[in-house]
Gaussian input, Z-matrix of N, CA and C with variables (Angstrom, degrees):
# hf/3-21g

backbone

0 1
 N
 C     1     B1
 C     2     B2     1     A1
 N     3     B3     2     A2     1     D1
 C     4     B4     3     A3     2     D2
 C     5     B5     4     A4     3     D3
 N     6     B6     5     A5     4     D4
 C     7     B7     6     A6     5     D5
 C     8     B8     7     A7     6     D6
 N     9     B9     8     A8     7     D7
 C    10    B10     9     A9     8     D8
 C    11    B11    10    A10     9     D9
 N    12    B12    11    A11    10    D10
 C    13    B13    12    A12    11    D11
 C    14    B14    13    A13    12    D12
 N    15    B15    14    A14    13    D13
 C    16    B16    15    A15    14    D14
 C    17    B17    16    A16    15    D15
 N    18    B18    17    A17    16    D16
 C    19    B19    18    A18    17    D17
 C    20    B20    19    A19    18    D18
 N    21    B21    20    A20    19    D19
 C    22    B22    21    A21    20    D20
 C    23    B23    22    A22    21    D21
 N    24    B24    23    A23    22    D22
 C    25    B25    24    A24    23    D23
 C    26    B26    25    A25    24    D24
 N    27    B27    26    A26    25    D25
 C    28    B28    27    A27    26    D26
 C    29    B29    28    A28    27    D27
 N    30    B30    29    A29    28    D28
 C    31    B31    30    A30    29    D29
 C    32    B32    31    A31    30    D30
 N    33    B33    32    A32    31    D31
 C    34    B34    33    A33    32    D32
 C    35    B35    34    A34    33    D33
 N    36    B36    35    A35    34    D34
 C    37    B37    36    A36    35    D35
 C    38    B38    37    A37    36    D36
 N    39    B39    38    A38    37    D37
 C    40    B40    39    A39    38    D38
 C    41    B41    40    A40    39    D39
 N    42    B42    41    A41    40    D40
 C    43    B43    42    A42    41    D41
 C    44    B44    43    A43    42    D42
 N    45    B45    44    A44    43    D43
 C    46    B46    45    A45    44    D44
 C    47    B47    46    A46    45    D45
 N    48    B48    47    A47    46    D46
 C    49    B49    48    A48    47    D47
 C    50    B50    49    A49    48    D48
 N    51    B51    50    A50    49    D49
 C    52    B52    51    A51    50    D50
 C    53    B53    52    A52    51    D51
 N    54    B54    53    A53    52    D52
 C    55    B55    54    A54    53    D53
 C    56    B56    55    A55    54    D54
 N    57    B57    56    A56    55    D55
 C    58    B58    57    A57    56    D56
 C    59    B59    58    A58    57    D57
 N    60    B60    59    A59    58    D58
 C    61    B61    60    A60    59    D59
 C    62    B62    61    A61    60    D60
 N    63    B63    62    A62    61    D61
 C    64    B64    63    A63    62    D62
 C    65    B65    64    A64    63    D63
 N    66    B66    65    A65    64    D64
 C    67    B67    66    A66    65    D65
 C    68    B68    67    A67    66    D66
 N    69    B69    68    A68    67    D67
 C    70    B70    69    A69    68    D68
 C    71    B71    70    A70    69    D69
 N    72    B72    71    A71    70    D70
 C    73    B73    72    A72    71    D71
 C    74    B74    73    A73    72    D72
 N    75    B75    74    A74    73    D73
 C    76    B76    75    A75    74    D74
 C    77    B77    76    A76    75    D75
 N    78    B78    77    A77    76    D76
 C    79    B79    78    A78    77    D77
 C    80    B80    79    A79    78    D78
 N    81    B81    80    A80    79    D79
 C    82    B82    81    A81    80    D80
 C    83    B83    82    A82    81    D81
 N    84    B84    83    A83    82    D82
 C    85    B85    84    A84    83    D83
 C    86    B86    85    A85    84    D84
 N    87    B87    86    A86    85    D85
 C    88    B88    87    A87    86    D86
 C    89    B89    88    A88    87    D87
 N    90    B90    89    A89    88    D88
 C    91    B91    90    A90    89    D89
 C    92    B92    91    A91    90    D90
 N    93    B93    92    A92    91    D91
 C    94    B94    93    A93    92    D92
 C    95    B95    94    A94    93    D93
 N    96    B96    95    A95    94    D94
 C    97    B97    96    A96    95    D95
 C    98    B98    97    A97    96    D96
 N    99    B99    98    A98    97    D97
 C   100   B100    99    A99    98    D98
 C   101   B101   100   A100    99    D99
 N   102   B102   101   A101   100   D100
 C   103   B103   102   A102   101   D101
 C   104   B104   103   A103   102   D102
 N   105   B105   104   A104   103   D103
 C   106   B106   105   A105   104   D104
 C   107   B107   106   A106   105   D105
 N   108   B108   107   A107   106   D106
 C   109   B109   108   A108   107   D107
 C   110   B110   109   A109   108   D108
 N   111   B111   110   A110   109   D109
 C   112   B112   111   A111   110   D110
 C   113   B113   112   A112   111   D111
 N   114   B114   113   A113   112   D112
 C   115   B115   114   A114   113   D113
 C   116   B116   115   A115   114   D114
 N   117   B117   116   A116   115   D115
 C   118   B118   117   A117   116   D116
 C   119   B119   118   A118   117   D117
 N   120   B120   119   A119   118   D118
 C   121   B121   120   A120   119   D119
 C   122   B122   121   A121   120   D120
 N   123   B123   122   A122   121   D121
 C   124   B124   123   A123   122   D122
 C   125   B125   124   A124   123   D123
 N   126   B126   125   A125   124   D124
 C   127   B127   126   A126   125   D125
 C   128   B128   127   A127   126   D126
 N   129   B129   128   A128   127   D127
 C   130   B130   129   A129   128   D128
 C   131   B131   130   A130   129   D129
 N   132   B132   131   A131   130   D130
 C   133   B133   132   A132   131   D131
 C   134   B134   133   A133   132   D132
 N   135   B135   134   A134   133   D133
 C   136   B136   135   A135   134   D134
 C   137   B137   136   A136   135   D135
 N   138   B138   137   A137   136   D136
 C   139   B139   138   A138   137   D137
 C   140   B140   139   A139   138   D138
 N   141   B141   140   A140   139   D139
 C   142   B142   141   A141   140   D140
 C   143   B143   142   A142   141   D141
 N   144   B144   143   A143   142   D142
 C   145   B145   144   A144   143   D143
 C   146   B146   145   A145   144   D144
 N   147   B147   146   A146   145   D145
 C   148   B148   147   A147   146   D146
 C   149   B149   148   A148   147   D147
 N   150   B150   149   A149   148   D148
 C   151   B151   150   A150   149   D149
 C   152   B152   151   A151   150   D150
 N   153   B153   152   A152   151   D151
 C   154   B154   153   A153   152   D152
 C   155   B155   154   A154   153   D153
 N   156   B156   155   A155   154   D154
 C   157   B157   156   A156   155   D155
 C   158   B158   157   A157   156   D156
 N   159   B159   158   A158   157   D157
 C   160   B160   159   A159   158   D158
 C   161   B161   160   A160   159   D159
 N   162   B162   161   A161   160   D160
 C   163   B163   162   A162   161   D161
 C   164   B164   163   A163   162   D162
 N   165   B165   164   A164   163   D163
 C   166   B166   165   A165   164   D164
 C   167   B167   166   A166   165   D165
 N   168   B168   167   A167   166   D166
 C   169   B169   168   A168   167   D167
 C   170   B170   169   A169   168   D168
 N   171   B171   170   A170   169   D169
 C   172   B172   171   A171   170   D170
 C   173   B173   172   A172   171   D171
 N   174   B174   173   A173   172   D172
 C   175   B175   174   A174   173   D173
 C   176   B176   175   A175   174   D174
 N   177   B177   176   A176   175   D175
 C   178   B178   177   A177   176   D176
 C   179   B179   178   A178   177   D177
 N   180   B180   179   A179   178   D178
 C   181   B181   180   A180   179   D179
 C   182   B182   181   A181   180   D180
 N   183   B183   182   A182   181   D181
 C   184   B184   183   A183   182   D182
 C   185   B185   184   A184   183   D183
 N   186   B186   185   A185   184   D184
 C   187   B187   186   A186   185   D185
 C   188   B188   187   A187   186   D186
 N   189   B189   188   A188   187   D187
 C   190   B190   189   A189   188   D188
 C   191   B191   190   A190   189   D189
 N   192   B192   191   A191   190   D190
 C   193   B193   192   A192   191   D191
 C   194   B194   193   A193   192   D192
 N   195   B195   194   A194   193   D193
 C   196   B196   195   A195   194   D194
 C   197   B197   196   A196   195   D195
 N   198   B198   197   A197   196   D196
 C   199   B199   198   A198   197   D197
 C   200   B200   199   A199   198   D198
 N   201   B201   200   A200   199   D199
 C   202   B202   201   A201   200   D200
 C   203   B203   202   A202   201   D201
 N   204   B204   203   A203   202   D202
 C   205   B205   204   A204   203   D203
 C   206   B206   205   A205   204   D204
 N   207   B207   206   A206   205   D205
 C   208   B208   207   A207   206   D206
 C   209   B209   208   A208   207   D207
 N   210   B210   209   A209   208   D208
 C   211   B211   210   A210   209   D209
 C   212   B212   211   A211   210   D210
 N   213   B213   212   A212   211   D211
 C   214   B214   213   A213   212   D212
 C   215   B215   214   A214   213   D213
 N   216   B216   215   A215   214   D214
 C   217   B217   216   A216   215   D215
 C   218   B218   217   A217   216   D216
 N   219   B219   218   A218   217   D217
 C   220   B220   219   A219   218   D218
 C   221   B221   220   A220   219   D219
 N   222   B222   221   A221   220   D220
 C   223   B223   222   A222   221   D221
 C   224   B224   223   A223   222   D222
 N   225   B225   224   A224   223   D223
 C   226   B226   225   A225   224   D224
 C   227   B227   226   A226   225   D225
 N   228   B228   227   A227   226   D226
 C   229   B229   228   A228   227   D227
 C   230   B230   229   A229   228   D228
 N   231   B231   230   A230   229   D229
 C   232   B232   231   A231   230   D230
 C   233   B233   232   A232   231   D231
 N   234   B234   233   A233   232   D232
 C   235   B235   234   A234   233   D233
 C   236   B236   235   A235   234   D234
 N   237   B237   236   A236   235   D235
 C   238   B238   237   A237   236   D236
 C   239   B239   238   A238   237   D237
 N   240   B240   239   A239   238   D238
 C   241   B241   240   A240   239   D239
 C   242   B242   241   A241   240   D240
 N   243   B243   242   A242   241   D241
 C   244   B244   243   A243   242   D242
 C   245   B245   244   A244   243   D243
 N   246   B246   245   A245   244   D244
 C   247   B247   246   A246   245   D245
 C   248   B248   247   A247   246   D246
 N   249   B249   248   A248   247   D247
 C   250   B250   249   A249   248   D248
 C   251   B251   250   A250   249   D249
 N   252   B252   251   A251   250   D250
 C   253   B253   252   A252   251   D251
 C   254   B254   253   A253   252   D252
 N   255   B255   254   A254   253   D253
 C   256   B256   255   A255   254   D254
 C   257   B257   256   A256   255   D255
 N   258   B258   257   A257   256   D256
 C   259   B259   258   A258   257   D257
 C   260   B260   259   A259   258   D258
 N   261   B261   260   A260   259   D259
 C   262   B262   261   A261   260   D260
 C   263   B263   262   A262   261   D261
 N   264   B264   263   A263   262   D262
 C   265   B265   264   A264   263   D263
 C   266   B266   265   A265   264   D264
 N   267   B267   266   A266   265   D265
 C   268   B268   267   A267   266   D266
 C   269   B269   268   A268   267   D267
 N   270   B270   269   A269   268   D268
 C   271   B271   270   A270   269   D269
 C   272   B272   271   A271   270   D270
 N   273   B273   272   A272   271   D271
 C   274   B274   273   A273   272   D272
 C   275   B275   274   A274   273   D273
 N   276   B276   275   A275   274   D274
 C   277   B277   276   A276   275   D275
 C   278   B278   277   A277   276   D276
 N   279   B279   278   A278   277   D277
 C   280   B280   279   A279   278   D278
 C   281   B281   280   A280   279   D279
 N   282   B282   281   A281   280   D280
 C   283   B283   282   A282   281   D281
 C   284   B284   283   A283   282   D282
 N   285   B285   284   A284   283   D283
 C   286   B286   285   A285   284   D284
 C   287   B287   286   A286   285   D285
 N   288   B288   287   A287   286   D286
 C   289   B289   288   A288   287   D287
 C   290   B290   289   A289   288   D288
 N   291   B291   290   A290   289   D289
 C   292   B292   291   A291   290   D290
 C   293   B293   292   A292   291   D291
 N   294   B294   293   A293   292   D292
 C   295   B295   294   A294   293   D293
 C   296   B296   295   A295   294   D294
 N   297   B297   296   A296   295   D295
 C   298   B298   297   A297   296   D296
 C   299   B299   298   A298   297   D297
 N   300   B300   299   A299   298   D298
 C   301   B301   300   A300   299   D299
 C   302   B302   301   A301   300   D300
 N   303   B303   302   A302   301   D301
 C   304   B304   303   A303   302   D302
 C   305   B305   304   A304   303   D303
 N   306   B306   305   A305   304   D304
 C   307   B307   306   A306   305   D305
 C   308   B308   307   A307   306   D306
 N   309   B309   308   A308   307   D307
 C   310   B310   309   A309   308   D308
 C   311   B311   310   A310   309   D309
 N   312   B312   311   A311   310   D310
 C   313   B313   312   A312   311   D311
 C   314   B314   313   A313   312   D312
 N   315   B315   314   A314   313   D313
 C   316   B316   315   A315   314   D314
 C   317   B317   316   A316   315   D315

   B1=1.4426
   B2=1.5307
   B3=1.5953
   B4=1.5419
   B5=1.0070
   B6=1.6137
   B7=1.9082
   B8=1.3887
   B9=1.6509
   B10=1.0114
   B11=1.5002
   B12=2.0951
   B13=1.4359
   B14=1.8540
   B15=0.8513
   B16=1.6815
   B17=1.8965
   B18=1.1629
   B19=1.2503
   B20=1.8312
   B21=1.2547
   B22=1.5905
   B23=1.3770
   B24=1.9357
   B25=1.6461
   B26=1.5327
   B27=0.9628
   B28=1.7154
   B29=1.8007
   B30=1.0720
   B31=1.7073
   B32=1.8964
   B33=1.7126
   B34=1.8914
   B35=1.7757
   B36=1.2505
   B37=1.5465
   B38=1.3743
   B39=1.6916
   B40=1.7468
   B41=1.7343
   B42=1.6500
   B43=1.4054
   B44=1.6984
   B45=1.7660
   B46=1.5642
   B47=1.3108
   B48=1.2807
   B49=1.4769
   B50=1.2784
   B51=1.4580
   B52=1.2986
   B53=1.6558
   B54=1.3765
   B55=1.6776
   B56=1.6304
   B57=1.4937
   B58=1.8369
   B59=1.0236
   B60=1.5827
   B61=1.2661
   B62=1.3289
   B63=1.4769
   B64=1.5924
   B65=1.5822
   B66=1.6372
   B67=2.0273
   B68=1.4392
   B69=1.6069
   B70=1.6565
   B71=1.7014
   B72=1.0365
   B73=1.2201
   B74=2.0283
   B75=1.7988
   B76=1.1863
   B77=1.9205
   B78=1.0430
   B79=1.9043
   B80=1.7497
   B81=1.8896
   B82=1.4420
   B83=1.2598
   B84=1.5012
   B85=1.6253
   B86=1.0450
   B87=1.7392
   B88=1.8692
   B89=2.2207
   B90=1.4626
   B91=1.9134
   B92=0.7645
   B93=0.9077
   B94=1.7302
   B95=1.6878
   B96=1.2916
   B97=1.4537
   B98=1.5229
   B99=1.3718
   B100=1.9098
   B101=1.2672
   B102=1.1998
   B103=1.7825
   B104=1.4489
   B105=1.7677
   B106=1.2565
   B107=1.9512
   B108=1.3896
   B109=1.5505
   B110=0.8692
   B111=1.5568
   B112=1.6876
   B113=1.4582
   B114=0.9519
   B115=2.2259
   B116=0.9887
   B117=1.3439
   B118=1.4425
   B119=1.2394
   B120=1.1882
   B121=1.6044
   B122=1.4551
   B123=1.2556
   B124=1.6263
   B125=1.7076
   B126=1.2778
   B127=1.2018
   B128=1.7278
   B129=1.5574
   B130=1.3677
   B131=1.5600
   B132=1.8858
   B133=1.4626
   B134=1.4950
   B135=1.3467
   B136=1.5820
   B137=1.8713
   B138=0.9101
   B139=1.9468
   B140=2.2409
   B141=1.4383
   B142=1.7018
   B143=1.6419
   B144=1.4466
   B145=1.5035
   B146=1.5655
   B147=1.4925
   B148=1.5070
   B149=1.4483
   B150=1.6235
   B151=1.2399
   B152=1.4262
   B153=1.2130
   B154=1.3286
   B155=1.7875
   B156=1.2997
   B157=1.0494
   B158=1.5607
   B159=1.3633
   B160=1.4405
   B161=1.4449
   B162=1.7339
   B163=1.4449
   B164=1.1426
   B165=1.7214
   B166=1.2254
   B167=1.3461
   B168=1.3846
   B169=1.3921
   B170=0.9469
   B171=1.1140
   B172=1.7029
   B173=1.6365
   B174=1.4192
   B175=1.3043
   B176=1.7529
   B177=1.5396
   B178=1.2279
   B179=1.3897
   B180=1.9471
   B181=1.6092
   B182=1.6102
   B183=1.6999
   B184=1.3076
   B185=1.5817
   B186=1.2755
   B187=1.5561
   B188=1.5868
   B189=1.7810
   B190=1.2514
   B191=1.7962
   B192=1.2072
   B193=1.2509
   B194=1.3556
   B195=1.5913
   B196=1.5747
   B197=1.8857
   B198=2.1123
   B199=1.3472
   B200=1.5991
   B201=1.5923
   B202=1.1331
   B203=1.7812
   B204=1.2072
   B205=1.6034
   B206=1.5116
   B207=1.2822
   B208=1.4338
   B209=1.8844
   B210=1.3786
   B211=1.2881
   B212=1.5228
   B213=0.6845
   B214=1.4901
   B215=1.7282
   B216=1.3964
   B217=1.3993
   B218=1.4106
   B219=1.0455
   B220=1.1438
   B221=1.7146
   B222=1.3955
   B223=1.2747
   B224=1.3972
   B225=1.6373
   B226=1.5844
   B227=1.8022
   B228=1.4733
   B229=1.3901
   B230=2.0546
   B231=1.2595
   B232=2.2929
   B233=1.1929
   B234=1.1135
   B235=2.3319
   B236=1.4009
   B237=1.5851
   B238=1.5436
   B239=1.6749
   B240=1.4888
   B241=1.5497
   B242=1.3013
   B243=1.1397
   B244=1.7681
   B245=1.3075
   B246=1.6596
   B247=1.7279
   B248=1.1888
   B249=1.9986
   B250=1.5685
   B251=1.2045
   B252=1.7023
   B253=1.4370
   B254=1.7591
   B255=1.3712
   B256=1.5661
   B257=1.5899
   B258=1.4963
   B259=1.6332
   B260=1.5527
   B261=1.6231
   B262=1.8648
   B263=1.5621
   B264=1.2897
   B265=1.3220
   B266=2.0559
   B267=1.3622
   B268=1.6388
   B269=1.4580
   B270=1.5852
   B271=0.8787
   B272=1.9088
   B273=1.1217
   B274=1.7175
   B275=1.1838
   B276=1.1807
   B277=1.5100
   B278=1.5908
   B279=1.3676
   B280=1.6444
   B281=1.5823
   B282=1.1676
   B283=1.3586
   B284=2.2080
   B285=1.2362
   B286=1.2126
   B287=1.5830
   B288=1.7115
   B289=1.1304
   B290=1.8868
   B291=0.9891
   B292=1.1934
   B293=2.0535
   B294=1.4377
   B295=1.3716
   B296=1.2199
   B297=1.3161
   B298=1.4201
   B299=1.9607
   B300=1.5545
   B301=1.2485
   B302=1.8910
   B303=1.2869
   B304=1.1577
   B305=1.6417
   B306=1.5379
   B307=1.8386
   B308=1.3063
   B309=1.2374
   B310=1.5600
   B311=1.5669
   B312=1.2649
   B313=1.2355
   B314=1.8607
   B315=1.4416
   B316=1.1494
   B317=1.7800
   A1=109.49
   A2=119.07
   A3=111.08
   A4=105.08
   A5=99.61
   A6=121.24
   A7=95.89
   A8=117.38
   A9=131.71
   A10=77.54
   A11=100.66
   A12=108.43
   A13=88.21
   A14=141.81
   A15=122.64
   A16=112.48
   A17=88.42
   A18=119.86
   A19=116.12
   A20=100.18
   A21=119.66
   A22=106.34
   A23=101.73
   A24=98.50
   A25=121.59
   A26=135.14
   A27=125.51
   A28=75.36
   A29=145.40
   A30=117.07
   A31=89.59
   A32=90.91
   A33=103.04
   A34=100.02
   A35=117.83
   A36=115.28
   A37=131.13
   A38=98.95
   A39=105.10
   A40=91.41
   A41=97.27
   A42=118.33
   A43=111.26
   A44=94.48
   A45=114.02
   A46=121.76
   A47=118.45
   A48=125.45
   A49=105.95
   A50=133.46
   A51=166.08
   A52=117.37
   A53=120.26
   A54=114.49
   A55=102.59
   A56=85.31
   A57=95.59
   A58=115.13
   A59=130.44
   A60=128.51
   A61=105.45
   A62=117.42
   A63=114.77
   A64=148.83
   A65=86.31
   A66=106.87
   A67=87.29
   A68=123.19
   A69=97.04
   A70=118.98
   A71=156.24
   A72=155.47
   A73=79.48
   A74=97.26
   A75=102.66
   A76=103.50
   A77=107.42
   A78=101.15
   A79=71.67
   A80=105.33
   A81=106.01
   A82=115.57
   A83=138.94
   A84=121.81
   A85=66.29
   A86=136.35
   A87=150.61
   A88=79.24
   A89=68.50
   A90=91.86
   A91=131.75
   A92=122.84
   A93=120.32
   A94=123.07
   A95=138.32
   A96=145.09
   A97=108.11
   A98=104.81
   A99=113.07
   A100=86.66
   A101=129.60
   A102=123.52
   A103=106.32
   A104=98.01
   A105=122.68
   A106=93.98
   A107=126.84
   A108=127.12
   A109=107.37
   A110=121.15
   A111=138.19
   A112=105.09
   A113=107.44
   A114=117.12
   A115=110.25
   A116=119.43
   A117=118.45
   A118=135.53
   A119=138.74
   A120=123.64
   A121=99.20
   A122=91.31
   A123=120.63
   A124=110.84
   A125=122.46
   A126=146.09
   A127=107.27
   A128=103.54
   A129=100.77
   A130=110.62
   A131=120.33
   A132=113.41
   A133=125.90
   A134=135.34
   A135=119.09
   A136=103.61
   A137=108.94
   A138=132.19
   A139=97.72
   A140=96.47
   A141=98.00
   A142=105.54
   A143=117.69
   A144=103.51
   A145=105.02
   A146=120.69
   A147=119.90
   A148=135.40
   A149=97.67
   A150=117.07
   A151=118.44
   A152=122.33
   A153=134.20
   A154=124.95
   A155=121.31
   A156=136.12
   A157=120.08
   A158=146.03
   A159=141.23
   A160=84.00
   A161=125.52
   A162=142.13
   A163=101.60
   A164=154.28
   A165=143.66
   A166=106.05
   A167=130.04
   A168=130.03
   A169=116.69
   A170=149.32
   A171=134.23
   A172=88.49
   A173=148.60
   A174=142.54
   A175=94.56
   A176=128.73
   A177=125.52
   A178=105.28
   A179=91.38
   A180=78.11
   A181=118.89
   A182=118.00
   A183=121.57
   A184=117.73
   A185=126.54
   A186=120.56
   A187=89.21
   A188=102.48
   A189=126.92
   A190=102.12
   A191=118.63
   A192=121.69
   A193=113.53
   A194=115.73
   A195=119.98
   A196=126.78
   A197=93.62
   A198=104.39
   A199=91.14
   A200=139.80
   A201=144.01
   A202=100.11
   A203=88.78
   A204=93.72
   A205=113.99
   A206=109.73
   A207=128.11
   A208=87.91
   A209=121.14
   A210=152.58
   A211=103.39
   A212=130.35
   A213=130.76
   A214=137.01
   A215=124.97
   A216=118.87
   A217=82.16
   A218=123.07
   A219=127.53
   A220=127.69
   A221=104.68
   A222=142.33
   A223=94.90
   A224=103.66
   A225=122.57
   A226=97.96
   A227=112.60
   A228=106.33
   A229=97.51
   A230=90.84
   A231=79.99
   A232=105.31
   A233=127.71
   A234=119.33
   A235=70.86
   A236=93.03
   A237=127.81
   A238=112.83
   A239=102.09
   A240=114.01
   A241=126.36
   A242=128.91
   A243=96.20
   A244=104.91
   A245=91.83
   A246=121.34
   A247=116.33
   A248=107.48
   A249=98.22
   A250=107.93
   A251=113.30
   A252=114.14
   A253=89.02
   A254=98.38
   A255=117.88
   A256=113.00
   A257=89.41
   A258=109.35
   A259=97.96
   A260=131.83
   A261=121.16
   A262=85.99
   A263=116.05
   A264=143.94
   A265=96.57
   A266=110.46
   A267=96.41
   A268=100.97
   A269=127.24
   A270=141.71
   A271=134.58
   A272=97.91
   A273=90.34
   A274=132.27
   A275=133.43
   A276=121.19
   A277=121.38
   A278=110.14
   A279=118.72
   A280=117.77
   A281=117.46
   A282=109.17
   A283=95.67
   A284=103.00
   A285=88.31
   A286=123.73
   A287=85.23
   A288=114.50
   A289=116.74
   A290=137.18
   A291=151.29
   A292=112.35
   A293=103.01
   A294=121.55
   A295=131.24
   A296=117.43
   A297=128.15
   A298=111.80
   A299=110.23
   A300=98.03
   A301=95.36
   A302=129.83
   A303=136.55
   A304=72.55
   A305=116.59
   A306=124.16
   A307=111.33
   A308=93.98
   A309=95.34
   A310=103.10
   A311=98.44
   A312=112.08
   A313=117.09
   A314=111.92
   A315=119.31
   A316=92.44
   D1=126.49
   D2=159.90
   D3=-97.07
   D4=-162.55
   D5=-176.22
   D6=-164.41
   D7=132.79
   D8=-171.09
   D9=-94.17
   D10=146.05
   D11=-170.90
   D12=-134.22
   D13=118.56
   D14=160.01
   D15=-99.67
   D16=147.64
   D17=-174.66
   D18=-124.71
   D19=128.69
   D20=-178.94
   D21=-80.35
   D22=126.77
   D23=170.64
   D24=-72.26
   D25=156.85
   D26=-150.36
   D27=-104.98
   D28=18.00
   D29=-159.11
   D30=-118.31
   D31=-37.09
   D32=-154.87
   D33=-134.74
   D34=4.88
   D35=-176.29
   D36=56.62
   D37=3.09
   D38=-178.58
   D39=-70.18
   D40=143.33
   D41=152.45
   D42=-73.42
   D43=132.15
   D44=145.53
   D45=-118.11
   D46=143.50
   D47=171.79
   D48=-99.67
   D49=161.36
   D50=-134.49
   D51=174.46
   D52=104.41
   D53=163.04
   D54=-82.87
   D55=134.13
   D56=170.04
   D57=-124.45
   D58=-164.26
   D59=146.85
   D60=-86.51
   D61=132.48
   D62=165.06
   D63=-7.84
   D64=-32.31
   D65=-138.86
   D66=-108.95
   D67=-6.45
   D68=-177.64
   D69=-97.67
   D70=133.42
   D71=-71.05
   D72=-174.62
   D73=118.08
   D74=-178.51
   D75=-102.25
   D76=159.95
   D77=-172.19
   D78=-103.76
   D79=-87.13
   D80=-150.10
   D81=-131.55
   D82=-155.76
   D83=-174.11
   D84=-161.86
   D85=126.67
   D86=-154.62
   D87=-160.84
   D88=146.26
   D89=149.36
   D90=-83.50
   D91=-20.67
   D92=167.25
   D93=-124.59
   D94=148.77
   D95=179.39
   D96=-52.15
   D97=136.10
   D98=-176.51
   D99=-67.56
   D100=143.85
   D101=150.64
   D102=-55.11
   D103=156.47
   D104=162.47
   D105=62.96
   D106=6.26
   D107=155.26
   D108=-64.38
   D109=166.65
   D110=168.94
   D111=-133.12
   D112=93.06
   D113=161.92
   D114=-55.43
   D115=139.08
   D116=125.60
   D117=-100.90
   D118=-172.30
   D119=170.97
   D120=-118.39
   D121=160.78
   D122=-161.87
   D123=-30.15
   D124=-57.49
   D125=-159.03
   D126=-91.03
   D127=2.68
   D128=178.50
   D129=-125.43
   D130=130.61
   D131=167.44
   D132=5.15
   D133=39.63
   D134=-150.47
   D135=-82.96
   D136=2.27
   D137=-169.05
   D138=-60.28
   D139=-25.69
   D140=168.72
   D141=-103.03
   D142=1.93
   D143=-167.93
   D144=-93.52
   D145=-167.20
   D146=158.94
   D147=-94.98
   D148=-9.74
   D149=172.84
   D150=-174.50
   D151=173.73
   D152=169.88
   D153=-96.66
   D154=108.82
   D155=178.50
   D156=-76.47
   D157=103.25
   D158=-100.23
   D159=-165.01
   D160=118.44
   D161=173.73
   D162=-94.51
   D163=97.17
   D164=-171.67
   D165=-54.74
   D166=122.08
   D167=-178.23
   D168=72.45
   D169=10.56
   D170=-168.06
   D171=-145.82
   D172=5.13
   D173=-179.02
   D174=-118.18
   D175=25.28
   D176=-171.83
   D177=131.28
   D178=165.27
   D179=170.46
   D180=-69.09
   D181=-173.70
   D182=160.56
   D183=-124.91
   D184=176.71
   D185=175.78
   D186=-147.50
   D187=150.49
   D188=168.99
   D189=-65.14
   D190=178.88
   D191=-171.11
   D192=-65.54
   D193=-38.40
   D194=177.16
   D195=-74.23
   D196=-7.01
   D197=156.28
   D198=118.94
   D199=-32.07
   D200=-167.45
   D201=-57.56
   D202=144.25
   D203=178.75
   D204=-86.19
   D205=141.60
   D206=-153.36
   D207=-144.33
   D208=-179.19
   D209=-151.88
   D210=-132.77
   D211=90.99
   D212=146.23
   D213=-11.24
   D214=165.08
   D215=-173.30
   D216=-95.09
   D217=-59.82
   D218=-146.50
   D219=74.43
   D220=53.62
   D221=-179.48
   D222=-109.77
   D223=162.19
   D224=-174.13
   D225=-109.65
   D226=121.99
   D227=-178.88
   D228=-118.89
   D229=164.34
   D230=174.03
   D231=-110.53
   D232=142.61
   D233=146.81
   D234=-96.48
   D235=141.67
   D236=161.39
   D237=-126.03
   D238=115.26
   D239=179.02
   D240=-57.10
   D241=146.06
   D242=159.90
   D243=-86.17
   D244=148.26
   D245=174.62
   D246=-109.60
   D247=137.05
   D248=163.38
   D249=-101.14
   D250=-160.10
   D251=160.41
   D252=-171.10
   D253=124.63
   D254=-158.34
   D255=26.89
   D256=66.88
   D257=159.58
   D258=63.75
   D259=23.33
   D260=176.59
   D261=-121.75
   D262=143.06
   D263=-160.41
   D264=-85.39
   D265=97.64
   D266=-168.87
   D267=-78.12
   D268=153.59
   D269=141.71
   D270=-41.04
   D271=128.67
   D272=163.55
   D273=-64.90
   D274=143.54
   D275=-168.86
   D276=-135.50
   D277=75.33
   D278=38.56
   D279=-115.61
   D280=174.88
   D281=-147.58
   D282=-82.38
   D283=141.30
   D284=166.77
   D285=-140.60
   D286=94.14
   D287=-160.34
   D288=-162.48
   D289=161.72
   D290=169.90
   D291=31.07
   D292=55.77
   D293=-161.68
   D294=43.48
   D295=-178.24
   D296=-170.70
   D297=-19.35
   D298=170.98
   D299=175.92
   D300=-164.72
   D301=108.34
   D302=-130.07
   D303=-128.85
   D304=110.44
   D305=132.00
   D306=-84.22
   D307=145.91
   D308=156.77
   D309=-153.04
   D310=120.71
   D311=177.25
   D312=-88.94
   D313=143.83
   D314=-142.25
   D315=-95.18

């Protein structure tokens, strides 16, 4: 069973839709690729990847928020899944999520 999920481009606010399987667990939708992630694009198995790599308009149609079809930037946006690695929930890097996030390396 899928489920059509749409997701807002962060650049221009056009909606894309995506069928998935239900059960995979989205973290965030960022402008740019987590390092050391692996995309796929929309139309490909992405169910082994870490995320989905998303062409505004050009990977399908898009719709404005009320659903009318609109045109795309045609900018690259990500869904980023959450990932484990021996069952511990990895972080984004850097995290983009719950404000700022300050290293400082010594």
């Amino acid at each position: 069973m899928t489920v059509t999920v749409r997701y807002t481009c962060p650049h221009c606010n056009a909606v894309v839709s995506v069928e998935r399987q239900p059960d995979l667990a989205d973290r965030s939708v960022t402008t740019v690729p987590q390092p050391g992630w692996e995309y796929a694009s929309p139309d490909e198995a992405f169910e082994a990847a870490d995320g989905i790599e998303f062409l505004c308009g050009e990977d399908g149609p898009v719709t404005d928020l009320e659903g009318n079809a609109i045109e795309g930037c045609g900018r690259p946006f990500y869904l980023n899944f959450v990932r484990f690695e021996q069952g511990v929930e990895l972080e984004p890097d850097p995290p983009t999520y719950d404000g700022p996030r300050f290293d400082f390396d010594a």
